[in-house]
MDAnalysis code that builds the backbone (N, CA, C; Angstrom):
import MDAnalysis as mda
import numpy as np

u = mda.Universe.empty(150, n_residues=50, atom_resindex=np.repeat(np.arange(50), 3), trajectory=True)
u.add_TopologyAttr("name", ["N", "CA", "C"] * 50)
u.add_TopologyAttr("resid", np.arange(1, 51))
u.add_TopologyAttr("resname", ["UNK", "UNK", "UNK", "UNK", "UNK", "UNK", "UNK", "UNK", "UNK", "UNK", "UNK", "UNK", "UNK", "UNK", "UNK", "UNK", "UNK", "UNK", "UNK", "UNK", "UNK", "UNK", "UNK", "UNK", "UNK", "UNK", "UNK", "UNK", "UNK", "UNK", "UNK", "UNK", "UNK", "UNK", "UNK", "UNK", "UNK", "UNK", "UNK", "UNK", "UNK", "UNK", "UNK", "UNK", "UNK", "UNK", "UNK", "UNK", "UNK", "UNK"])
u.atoms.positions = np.array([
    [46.829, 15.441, -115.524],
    [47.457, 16.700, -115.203],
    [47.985, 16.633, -113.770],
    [49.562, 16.979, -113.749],
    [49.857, 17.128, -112.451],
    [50.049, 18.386, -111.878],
    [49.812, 17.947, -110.428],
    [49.638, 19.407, -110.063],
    [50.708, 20.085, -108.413],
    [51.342, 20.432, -108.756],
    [52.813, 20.492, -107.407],
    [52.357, 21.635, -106.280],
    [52.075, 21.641, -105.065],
    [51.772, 22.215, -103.588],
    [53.063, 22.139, -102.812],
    [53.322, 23.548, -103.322],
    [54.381, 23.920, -102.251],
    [54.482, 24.415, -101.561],
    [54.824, 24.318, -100.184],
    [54.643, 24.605, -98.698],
    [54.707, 26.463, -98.872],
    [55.641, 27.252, -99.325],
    [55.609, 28.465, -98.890],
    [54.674, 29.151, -99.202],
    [53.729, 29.174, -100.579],
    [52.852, 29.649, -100.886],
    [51.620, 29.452, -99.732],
    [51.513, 28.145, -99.564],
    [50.316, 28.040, -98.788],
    [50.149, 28.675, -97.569],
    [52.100, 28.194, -96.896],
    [51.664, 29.249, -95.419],
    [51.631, 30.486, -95.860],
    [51.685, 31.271, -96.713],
    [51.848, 32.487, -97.143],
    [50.045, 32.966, -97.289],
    [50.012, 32.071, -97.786],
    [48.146, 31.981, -98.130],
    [47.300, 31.962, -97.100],
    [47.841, 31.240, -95.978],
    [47.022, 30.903, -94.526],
    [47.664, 32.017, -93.688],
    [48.989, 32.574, -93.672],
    [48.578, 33.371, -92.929],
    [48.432, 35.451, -93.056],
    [48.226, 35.165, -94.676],
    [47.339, 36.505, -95.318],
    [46.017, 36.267, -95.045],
    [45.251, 34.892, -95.074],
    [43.933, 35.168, -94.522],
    [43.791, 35.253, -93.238],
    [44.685, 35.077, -92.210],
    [44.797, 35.169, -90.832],
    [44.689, 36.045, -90.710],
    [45.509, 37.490, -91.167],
    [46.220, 38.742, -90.517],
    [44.583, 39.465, -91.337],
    [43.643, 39.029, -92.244],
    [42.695, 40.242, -92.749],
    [41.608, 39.570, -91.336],
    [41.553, 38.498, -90.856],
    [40.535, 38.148, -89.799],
    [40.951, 38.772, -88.499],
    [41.994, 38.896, -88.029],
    [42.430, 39.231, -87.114],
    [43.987, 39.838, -86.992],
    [43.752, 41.461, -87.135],
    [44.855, 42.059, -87.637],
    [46.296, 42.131, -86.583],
    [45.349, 41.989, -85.054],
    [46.639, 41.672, -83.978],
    [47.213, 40.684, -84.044],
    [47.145, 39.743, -84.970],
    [48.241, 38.588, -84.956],
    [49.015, 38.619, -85.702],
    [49.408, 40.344, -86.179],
    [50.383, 40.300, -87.222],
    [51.666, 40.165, -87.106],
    [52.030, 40.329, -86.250],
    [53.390, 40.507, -85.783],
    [53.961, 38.529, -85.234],
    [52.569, 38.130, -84.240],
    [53.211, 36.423, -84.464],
    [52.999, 35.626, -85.831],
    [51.925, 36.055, -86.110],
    [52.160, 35.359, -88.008],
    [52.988, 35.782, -88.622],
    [53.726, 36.713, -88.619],
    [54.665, 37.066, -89.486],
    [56.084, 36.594, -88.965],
    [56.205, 36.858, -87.763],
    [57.297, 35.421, -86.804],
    [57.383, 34.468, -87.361],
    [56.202, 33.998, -87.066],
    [55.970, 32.153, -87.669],
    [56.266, 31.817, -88.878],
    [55.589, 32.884, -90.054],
    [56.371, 32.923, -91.547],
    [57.672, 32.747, -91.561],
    [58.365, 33.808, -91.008],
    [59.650, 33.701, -91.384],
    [60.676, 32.565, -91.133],
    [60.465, 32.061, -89.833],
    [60.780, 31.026, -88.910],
    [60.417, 29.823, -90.328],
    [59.276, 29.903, -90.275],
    [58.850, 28.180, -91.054],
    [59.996, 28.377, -92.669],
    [59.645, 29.977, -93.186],
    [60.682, 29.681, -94.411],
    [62.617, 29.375, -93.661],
    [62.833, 29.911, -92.748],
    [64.133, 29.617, -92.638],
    [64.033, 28.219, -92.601],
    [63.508, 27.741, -91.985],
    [63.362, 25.789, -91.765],
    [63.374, 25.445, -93.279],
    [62.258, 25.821, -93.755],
    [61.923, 25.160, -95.102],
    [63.695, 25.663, -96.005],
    [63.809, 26.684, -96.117],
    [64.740, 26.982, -96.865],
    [66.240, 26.094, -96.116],
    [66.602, 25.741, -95.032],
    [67.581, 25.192, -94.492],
    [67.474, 23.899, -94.480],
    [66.368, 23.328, -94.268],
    [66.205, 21.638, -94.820],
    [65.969, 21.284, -96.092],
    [65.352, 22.394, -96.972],
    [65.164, 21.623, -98.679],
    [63.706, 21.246, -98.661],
    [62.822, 21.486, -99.385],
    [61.496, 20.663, -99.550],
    [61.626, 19.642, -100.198],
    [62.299, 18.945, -100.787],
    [62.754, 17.794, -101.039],
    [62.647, 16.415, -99.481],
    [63.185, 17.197, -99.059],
    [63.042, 16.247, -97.425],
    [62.205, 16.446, -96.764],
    [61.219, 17.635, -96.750],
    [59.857, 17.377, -95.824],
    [58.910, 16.693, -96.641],
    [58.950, 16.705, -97.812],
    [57.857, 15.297, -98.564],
    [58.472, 14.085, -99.256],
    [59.919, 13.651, -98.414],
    [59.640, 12.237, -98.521],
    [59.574, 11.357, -97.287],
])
């Protein structure tokens, strides 16, 4: 069984458990989200895993 890990979910995942531990970092985790999907979405995940 294969099994595919794709980058947006996870930062999405890491930083929803961020913002319930520490709710003042909502505003730079949510920066950083958006930022990492524009990257991800402007380079392709195709090219950050090869």
């Amino acid at each position: 069984m294969n099994m595919h890990l794709s980058l947006a979910p996870l930062v999405a995942l890491i930083a929803g458990i961020l913002i319930l531990l520490a709710p003042r970092l909502l505003n730079y985790i949510v920066a950083i989200y958006l930022i990492a999907i524009g990257v991800i979405g402007l380079l392709g995940t195709g090219h950050l895993l090869r």
